[in-house]
C-alpha positions as CSV (number, residue, x, y, z in Angstrom):
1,X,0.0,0.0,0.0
2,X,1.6,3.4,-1.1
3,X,0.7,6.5,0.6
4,X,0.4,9.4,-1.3
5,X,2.4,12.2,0.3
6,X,2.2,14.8,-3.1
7,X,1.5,18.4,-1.7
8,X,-1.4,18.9,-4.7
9,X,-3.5,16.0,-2.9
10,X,-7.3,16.5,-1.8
11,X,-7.2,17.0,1.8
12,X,-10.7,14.9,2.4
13,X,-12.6,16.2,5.6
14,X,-9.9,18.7,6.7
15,X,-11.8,21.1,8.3
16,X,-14.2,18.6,10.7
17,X,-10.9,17.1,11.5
18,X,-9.4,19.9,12.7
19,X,-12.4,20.9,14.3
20,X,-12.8,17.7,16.3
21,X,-9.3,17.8,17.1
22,X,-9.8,21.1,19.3
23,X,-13.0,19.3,20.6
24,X,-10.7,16.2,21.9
25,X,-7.8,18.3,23.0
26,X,-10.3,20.5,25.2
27,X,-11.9,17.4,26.5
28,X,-8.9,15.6,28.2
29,X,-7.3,18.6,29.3
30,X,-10.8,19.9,30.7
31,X,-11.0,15.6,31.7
32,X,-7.4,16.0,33.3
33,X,-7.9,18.7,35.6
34,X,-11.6,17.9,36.9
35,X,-10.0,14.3,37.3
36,X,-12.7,12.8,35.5
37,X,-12.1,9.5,33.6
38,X,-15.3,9.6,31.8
39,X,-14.5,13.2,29.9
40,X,-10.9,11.6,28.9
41,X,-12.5,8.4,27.6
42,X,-14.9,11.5,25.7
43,X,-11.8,12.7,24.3
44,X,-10.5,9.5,23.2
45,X,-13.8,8.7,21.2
46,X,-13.4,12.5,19.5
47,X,-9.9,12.0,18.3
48,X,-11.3,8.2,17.3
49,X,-13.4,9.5,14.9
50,X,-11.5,12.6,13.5
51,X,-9.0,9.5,12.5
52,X,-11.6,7.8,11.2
53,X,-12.5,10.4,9.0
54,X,-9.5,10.3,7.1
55,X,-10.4,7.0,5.6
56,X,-14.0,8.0,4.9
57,X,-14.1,8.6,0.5
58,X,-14.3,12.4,0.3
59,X,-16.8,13.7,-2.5
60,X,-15.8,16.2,-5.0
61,X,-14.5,20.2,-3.4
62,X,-17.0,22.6,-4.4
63,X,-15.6,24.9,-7.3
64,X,-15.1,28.7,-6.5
65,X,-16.9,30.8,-8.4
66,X,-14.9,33.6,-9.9
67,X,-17.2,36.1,-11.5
């Protein structure tokens, strides 16, 4: 299996990833300091799917109109 690393690649999902990233991060540091296992294990199931995501088939990016 080759991974395609070429900077011109569709970035599928990119901006619910990055979203759900800062979702996850705030949950286990929020998780962390209230010492509360069941926001961490939150966090973990955020970061889960915003991996997952990655995988998903991405449809076509919407063309800019430039009139």
């Amino acid at each position: 299996m080759k991974v395609d690393r070429d900077p011109g690649r569709p970035i599928r999902h990119l901006e619910w990833r990055v979203r759900l990233l800062g979702v996850g991060a705030v949950l286990a540091l929020a998780g962390m300091y209230f010492d509360a296992g069941w926001m961490v294990n939150a966090a973990i199931g955020v970061l889960l799917i915003s991996f997952v995501l990655r995988f998903l088939p991405g449809g076509d990016e919407p063309v800019a109109d430039d009139d």
